[in-house]
C-alpha positions as CSV (number, residue, x, y, z in Angstrom):
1,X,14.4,-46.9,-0.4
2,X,11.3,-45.2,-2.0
3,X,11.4,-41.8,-2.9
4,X,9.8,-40.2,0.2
5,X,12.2,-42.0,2.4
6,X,15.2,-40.5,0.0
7,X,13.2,-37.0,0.4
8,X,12.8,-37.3,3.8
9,X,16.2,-38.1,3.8
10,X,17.7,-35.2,2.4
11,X,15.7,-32.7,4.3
12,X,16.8,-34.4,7.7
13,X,20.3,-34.3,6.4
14,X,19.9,-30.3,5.8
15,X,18.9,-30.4,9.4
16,X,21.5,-32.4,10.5
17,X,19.1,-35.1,11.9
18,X,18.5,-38.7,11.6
19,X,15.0,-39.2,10.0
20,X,13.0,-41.2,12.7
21,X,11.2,-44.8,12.4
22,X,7.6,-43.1,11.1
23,X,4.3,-45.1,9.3
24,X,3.7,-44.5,5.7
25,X,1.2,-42.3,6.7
26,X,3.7,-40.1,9.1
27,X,6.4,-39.4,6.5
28,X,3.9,-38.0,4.4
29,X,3.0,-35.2,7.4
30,X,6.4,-35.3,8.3
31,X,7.7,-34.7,5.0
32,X,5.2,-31.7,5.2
33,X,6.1,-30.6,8.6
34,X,9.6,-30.7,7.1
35,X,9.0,-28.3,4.1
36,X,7.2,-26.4,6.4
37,X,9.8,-24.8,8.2
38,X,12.5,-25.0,6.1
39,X,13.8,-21.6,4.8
40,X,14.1,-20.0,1.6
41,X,17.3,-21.5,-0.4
42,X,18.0,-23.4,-3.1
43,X,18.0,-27.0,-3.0
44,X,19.7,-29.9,-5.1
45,X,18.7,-30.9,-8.5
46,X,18.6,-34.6,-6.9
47,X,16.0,-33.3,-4.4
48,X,14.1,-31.1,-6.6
49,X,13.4,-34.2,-8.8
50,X,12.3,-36.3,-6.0
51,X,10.3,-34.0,-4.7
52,X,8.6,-32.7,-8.0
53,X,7.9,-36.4,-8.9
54,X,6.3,-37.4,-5.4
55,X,3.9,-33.6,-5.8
56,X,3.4,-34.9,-9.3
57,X,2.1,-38.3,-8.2
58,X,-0.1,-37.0,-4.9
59,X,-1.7,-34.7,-7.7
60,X,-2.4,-37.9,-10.0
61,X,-4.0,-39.6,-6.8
62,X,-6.3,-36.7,-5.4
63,X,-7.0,-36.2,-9.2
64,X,-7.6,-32.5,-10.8
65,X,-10.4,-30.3,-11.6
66,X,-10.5,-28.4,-14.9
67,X,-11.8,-25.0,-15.4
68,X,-13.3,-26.1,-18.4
69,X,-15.6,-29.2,-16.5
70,X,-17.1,-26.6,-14.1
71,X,-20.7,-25.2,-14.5
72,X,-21.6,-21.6,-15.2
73,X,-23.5,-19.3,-12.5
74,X,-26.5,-17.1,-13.7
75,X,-23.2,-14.3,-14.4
76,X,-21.2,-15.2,-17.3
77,X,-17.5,-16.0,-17.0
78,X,-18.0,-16.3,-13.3
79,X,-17.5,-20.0,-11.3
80,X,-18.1,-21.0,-8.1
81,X,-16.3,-24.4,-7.0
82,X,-16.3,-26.2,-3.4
83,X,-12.7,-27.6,-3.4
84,X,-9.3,-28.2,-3.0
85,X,-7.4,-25.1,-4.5
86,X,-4.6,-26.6,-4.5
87,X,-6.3,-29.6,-7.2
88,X,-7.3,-26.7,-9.5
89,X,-6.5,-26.6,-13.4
90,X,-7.0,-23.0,-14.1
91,X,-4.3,-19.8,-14.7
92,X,-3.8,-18.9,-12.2
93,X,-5.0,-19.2,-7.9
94,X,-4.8,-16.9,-5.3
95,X,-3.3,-17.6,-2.0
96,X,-4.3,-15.8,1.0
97,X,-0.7,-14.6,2.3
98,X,1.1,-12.9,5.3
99,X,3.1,-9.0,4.5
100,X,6.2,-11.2,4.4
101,X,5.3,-13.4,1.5
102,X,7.0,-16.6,2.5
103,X,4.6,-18.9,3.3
104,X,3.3,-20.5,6.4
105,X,6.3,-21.7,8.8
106,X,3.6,-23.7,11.2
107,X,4.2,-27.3,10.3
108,X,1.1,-29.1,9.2
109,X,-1.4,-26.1,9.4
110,X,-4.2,-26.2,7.8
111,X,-4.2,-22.7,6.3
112,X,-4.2,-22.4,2.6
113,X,-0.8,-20.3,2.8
114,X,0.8,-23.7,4.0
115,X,-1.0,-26.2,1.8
116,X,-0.2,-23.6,-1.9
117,X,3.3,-23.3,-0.5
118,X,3.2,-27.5,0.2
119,X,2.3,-28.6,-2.9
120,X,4.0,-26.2,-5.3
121,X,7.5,-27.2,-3.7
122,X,10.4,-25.4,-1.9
123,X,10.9,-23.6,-4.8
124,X,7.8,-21.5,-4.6
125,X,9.2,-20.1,-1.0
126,X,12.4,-19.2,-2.9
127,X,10.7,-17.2,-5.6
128,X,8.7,-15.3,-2.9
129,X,11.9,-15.1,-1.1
130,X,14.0,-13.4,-3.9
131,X,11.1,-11.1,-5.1
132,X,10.8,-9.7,-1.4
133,X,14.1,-9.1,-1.2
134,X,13.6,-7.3,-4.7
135,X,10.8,-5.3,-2.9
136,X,12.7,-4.2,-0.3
137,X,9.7,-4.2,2.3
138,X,6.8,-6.2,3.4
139,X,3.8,-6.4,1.2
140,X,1.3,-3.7,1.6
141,X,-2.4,-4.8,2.9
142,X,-4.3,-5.3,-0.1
143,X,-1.3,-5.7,-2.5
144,X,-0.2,-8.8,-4.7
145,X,2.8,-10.8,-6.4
146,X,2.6,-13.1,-8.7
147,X,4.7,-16.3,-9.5
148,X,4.8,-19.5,-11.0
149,X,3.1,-22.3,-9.4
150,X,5.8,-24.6,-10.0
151,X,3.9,-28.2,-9.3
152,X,0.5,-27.0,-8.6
153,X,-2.0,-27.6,-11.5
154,X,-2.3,-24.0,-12.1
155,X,0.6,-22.0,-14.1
156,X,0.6,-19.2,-11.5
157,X,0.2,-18.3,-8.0
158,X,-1.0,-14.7,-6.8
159,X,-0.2,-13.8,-3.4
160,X,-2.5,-11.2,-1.4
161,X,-2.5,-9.6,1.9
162,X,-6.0,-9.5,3.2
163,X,-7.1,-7.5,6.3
164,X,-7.1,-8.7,9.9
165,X,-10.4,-7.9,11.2
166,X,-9.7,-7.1,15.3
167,X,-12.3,-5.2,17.5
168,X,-15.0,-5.0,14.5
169,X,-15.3,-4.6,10.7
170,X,-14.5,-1.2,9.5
171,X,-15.0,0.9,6.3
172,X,-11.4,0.7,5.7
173,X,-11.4,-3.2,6.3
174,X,-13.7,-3.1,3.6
175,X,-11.6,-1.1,1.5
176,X,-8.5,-3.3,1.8
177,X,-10.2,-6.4,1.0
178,X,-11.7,-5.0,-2.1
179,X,-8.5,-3.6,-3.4
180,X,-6.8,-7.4,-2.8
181,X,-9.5,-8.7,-5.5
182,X,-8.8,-5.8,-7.6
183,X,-4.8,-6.2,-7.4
184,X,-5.4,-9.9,-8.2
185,X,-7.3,-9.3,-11.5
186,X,-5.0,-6.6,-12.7
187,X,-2.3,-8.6,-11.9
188,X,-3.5,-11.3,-13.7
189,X,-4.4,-9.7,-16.7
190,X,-1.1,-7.6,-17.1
191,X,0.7,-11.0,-17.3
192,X,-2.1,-12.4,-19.5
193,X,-3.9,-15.0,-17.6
194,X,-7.2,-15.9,-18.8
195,X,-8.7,-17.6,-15.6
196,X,-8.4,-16.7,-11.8
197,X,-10.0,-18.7,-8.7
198,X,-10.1,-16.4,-5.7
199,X,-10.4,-18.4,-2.4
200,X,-12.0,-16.8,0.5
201,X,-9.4,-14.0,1.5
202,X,-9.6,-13.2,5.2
203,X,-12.0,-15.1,6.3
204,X,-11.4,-17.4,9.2
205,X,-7.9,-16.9,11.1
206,X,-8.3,-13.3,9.4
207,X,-11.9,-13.0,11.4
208,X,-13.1,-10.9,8.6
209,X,-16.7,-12.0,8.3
210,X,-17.5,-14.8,5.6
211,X,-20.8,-13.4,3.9
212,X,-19.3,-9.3,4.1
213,X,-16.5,-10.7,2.6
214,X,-18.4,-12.6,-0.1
215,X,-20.2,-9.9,-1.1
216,X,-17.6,-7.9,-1.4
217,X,-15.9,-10.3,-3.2
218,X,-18.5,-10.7,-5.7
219,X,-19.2,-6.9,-6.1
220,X,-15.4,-6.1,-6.8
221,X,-15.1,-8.8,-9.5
222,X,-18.2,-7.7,-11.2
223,X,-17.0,-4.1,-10.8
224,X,-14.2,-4.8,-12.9
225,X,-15.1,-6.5,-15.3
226,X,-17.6,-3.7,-16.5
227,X,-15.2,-1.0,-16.4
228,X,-12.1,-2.6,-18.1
229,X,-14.5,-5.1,-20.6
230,X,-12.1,-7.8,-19.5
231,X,-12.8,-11.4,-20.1
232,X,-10.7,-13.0,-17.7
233,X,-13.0,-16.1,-16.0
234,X,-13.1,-16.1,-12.6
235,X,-13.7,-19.0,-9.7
236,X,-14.8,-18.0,-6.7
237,X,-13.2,-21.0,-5.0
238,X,-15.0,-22.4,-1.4
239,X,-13.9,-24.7,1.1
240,X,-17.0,-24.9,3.8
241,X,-20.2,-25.6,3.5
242,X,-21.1,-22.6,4.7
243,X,-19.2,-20.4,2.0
244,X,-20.7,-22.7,-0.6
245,X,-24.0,-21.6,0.6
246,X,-23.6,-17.6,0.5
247,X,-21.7,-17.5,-2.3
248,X,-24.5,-19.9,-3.9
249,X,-27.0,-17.4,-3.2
250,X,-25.0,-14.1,-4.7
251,X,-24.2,-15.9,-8.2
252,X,-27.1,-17.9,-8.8
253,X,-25.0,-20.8,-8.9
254,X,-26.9,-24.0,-9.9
């Protein structure tokens, strides 16, 4: 039995199913599927381990990107990377999450909500989990928590609400996206990271739209680091083409 099967095993078990006859290439979305959905709680050392060491060896297949191998843009301690954010050795990364803070319970989406809260592990969903219930109340718009990224390249994970854009942008849209970037960073630099990647917060299934938000983006970082004098690096972290290209064009990116 290889360690997916025993993984798959245990997670079926919780569910009390049988796991079903699947191709090598269907436990692995199964498996995610699986984690997907499953709610916050703690799990068994035995299952933890598994799982950590499978994470651990998908990460040493895709391979990692180092904060340190990446180019500069024309602005100094500013980055701009077309990737996988989930591949990224930096600080800390910044999911775009929901009020509730749990993750993405659609199995397989392709959100980047579901893929952080994938490859960290269950145990990220539990930490969110326990510092909602902490809070008391669902996160504001334009707020952010931070925990540990468990078996994600990165030490840290930063979770921010981002606006849903319905019936047009508006001022305070605007507003609320800003203060997700400026949350981030003070976030970050009141538990002493040195490096942030943003990824493109809103945009898509939050219809807010991509070169607005860019600039925005952009703008807000810069803001902030003049008035506070901090040196945190950022990455201004891409997935399309097309966000490659604005962003491109607003840092002077080589």
């Amino acid at each position: 039995m290889t360690k997916l099967d025993r993984i798959l095993e245990i997670l079926c078990a919780e569910r009390g199913e049988d796991v079903p006859t699947l191709s090598e290439t269907e436990k692995g979305r199964y498996f995610r599927a699986l984690v997907n959905v499953r709610m916050p709680k703690p799990a068994s050392a035995e299952f933890i381990k598994l799982q950590d060491e499978y994470l651990q060896d998908r990460l040493r297949a895709v391979g990692v990107t180092d904060i340190a191998d990446l180019p500069p843009t024309d602005i100094p301690d500013i980055y701009l990377w077309q990737g996988d954010i989930t591949t990224l050795k930096c600080d800390g990364i910044v999911n775009a999450a929901n009020s509730q803070m749990l993750g993405c319970f659609h199995p397989n989406h392709g959100c980047i909500d579901n893929a952080i809260h994938t490859f960290a592990g269950v145990q990220l969903r539990f930490e969110c989990a326990s510092v909602m219930e902490a809070q008391g109340e669902p996160e504001r718009t334009g707020g952010a928590k931070i925990t540990r990224g468990y078996n994600l390249p990165c030490k840290y994970v930063l979770h921010t609400v981002g606006p849903i854009v319905y019936g047009g942008l508006t001022a305070r849209h605007e507003e609320q996206l800003a203060s997700c970037y400026r949350s981030c960073l003070e976030l970050a630099d009141g538990n002493g990271l040195t490096s942030i990647a943003f990824c493109c917060i809103s945009t898509g299934e939050f219809m807010f739209p991509n070169a607005r938000a860019a600039e925005i983006a952009v703008a807000t970082v810069r803001e902030y680091k003049q008035k506070t004098d901090s040196d945190i690096k950022v990455i201004f972290n891409v997935f399309k083409d097309k966000d490659y290209g604005i962003y491109a064009r607003l840092l002077g990116a080589n």
